[in-house]
C-alpha positions as protocol buffer text, in pm:
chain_id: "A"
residue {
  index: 1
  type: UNK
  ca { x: 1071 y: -1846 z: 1912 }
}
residue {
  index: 2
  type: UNK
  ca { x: 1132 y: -1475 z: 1845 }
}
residue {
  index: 3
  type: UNK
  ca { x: 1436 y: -1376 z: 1645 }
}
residue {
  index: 4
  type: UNK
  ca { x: 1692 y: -1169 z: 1798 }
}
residue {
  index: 5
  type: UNK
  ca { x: 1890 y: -1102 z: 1475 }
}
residue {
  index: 6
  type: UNK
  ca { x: 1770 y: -939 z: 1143 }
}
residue {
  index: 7
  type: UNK
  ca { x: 1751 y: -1156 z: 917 }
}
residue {
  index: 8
  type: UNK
  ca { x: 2023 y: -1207 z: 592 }
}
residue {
  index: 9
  type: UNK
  ca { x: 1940 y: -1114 z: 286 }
}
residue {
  index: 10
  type: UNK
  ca { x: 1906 y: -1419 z: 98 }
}
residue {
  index: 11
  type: UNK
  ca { x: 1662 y: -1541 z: 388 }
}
residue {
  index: 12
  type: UNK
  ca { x: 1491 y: -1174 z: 290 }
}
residue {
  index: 13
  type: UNK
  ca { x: 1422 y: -1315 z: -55 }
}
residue {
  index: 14
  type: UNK
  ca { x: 1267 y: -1617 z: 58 }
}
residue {
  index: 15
  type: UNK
  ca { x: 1031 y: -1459 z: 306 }
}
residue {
  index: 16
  type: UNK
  ca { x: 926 y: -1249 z: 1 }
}
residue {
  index: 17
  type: UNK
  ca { x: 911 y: -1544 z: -245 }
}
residue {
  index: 18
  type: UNK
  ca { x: 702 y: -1754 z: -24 }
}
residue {
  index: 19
  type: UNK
  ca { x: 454 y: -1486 z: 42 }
}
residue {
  index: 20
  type: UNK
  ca { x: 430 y: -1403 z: -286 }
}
residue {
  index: 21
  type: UNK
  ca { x: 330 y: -1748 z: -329 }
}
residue {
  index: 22
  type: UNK
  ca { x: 103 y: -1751 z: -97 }
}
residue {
  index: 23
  type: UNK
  ca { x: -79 y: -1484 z: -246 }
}
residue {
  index: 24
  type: UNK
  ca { x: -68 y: -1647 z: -601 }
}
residue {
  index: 25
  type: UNK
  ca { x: -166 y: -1990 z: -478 }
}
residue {
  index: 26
  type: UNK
  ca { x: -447 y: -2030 z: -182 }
}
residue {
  index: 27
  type: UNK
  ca { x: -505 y: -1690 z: -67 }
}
residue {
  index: 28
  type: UNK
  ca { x: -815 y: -1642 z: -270 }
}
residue {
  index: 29
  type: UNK
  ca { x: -946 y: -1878 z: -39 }
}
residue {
  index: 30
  type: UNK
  ca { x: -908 y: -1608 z: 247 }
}
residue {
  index: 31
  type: UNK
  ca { x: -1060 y: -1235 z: 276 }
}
residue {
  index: 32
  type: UNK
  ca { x: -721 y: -1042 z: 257 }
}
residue {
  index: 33
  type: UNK
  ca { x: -600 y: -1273 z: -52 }
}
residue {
  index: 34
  type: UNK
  ca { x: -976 y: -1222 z: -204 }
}
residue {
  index: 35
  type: UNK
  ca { x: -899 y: -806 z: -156 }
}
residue {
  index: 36
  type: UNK
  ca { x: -525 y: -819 z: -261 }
}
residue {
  index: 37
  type: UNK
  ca { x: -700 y: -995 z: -620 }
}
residue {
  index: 38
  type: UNK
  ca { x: -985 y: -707 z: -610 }
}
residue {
  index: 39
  type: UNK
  ca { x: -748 y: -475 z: -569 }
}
residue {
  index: 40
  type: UNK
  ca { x: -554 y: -586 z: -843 }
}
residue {
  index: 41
  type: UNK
  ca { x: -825 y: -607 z: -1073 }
}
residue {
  index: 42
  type: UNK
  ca { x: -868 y: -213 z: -995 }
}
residue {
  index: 43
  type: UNK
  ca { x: -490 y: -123 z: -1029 }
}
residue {
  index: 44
  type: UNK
  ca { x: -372 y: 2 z: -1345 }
}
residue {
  index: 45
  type: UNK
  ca { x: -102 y: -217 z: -1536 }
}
residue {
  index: 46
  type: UNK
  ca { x: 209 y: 7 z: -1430 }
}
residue {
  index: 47
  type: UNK
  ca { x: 53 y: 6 z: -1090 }
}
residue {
  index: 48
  type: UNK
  ca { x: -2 y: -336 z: -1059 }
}
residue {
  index: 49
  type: UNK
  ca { x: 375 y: -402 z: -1179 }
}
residue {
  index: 50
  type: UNK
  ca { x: 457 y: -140 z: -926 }
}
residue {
  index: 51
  type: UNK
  ca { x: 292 y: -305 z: -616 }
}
residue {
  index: 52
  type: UNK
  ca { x: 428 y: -624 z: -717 }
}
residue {
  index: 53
  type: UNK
  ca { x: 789 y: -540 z: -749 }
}
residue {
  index: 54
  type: UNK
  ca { x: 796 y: -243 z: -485 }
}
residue {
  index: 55
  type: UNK
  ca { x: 516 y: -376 z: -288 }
}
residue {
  index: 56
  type: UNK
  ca { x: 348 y: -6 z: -290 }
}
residue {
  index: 57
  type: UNK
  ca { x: 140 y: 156 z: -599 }
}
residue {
  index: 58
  type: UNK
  ca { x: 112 y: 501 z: -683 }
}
residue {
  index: 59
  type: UNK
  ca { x: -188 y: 756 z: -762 }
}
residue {
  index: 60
  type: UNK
  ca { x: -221 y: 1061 z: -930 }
}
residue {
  index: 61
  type: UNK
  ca { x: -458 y: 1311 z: -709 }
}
residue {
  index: 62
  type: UNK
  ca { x: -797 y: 1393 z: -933 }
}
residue {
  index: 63
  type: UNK
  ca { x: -854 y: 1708 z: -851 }
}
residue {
  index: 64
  type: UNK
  ca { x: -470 y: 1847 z: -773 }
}
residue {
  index: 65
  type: UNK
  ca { x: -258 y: 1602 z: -990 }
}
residue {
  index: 66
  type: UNK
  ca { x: -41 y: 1553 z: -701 }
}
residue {
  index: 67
  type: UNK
  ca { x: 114 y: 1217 z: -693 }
}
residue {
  index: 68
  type: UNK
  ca { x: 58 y: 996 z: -384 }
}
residue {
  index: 69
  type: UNK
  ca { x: 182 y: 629 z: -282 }
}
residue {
  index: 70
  type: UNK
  ca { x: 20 y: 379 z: -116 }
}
residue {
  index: 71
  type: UNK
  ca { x: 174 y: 106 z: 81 }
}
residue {
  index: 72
  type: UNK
  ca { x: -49 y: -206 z: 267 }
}
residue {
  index: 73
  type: UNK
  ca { x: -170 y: -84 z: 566 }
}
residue {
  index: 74
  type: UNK
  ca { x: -456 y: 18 z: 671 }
}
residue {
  index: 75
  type: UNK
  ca { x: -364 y: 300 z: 868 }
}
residue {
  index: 76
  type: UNK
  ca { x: -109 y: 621 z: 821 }
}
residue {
  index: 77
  type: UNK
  ca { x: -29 y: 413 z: 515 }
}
residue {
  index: 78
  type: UNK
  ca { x: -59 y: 687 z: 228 }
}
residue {
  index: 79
  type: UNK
  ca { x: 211 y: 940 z: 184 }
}
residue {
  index: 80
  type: UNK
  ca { x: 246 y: 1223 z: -104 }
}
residue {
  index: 81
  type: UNK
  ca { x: 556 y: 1221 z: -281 }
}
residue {
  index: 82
  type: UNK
  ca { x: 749 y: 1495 z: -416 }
}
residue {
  index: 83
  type: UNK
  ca { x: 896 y: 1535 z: -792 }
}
residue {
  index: 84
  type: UNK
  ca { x: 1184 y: 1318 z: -673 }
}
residue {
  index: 85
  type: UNK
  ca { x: 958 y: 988 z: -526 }
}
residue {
  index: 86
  type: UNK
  ca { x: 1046 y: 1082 z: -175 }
}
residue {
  index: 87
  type: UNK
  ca { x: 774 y: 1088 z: 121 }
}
residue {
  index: 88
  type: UNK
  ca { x: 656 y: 1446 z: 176 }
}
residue {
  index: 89
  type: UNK
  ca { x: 386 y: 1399 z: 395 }
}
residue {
  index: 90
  type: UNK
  ca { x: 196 y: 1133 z: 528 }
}
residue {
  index: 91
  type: UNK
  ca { x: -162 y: 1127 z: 546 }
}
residue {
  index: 92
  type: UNK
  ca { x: -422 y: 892 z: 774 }
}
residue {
  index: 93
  type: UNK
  ca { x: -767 y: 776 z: 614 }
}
residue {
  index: 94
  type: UNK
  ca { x: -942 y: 486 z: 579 }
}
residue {
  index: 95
  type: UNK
  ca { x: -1282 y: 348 z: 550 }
}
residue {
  index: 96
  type: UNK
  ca { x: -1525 y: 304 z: 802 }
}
residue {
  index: 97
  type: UNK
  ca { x: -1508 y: -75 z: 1033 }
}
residue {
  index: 98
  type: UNK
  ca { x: -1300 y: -365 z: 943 }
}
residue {
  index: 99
  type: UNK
  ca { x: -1233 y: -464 z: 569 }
}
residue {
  index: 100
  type: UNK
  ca { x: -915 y: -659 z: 435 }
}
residue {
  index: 101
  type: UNK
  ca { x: -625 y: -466 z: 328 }
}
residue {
  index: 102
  type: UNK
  ca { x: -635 y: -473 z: 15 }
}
residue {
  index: 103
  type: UNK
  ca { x: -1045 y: -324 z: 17 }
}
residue {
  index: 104
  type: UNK
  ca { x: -864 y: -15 z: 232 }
}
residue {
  index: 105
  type: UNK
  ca { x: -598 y: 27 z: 12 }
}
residue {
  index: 106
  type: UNK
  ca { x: -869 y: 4 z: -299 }
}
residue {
  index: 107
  type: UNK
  ca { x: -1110 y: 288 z: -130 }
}
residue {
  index: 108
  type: UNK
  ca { x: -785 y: 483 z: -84 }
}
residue {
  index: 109
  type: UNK
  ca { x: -704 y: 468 z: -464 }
}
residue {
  index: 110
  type: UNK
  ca { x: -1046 y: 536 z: -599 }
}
residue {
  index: 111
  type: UNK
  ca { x: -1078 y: 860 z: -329 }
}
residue {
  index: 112
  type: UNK
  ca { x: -759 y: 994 z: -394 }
}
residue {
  index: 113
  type: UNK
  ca { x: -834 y: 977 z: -768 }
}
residue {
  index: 114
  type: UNK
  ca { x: -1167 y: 1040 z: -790 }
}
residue {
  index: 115
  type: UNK
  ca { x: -1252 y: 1285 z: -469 }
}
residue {
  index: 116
  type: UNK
  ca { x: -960 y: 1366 z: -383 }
}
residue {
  index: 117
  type: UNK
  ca { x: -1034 y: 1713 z: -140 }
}
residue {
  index: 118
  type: UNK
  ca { x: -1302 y: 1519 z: 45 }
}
residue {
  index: 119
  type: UNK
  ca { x: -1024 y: 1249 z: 121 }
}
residue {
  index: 120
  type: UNK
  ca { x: -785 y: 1486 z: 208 }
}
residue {
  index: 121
  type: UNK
  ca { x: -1025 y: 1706 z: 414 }
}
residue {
  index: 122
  type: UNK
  ca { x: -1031 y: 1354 z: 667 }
}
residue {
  index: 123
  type: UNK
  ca { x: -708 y: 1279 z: 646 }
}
residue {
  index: 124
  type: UNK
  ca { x: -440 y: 1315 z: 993 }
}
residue {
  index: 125
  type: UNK
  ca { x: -157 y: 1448 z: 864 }
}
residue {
  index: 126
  type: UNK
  ca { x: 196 y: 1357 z: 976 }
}
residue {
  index: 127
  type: UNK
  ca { x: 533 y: 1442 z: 873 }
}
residue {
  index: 128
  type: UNK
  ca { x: 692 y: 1075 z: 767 }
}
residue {
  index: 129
  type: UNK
  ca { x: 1016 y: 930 z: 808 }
}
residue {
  index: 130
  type: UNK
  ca { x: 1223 y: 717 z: 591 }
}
residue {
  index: 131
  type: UNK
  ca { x: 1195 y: 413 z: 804 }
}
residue {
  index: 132
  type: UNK
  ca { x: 804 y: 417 z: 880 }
}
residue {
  index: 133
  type: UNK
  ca { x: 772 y: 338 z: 508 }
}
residue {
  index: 134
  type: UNK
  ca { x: 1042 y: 144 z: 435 }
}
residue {
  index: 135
  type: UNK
  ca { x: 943 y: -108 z: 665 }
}
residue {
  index: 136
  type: UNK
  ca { x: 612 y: -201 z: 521 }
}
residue {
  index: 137
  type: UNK
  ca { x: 512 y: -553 z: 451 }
}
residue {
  index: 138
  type: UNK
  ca { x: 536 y: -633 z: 77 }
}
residue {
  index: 139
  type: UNK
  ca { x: 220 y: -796 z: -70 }
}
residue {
  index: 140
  type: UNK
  ca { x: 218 y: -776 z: -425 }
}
């Protein structure tokens, strides 16, 4: 039955808790828990905390040094982010057919850091808003 109220925030906490544990205990046996551990693998210690307290990671362009975040998604997911953290634009790329999230989010972090002007030269652009990234789904 759908919900027709937000939910508190000490419900909040539990959603989070059990899909973190979830994700720690059975989801390898899936393909989006087996890309969410790839992608893990690939991230960076301070990215890896990152993604697993903020549920987003970010990357430092390769070729511009411009910092960009990355939240789960597979789509309009990516956003650069001024000297202050805040979304300055939002950008649209992924790979080619259906993968996991966590494989998108993984080709996003190696183009971005290691081709970064062939990325962007794909990428939709869009001017983001608070909300459209404050609502994604935490994974880490």
């Amino acid at each position: 039955m759908p919900r027709s109220t937000p939910p508190r925030t000490g419900e909040r906490s539990r959603v989070r808790a059990t899909r973190a544990l979830f994700i720690k205990h059975g989801a390898e046996r899936t393909p989006e828990g087996r890309s969410l551990l790839l992608l893990r693998e690939w991230l960076s210690p301070a990215q890896r905390a990152q993604f697993g307290k903020k549920g987003y990671f970010e990357v430092i362009g390769g070729e511009t040094g411009k910092r960009y975040r990355i939240y789960p998604g597979a789509i309009s997911n990516v956003c650069e982010i001024d000297e202050k953290g805040r979304p300055k634009l939002g950008l649209c790329f992924r790979t080619l057919g259906e993968l996991p999230i966590g494989d998108v989010m993984l080709a996003q972090k190696i183009a971005l850091e290691s081709s970064e002007s062939s990325a962007l030269a794909v990428a939709r652009r869009f001017l983001p808003n608070g909300f459209w990234f404050r609502g994604s789904r935490l994974l880490g």
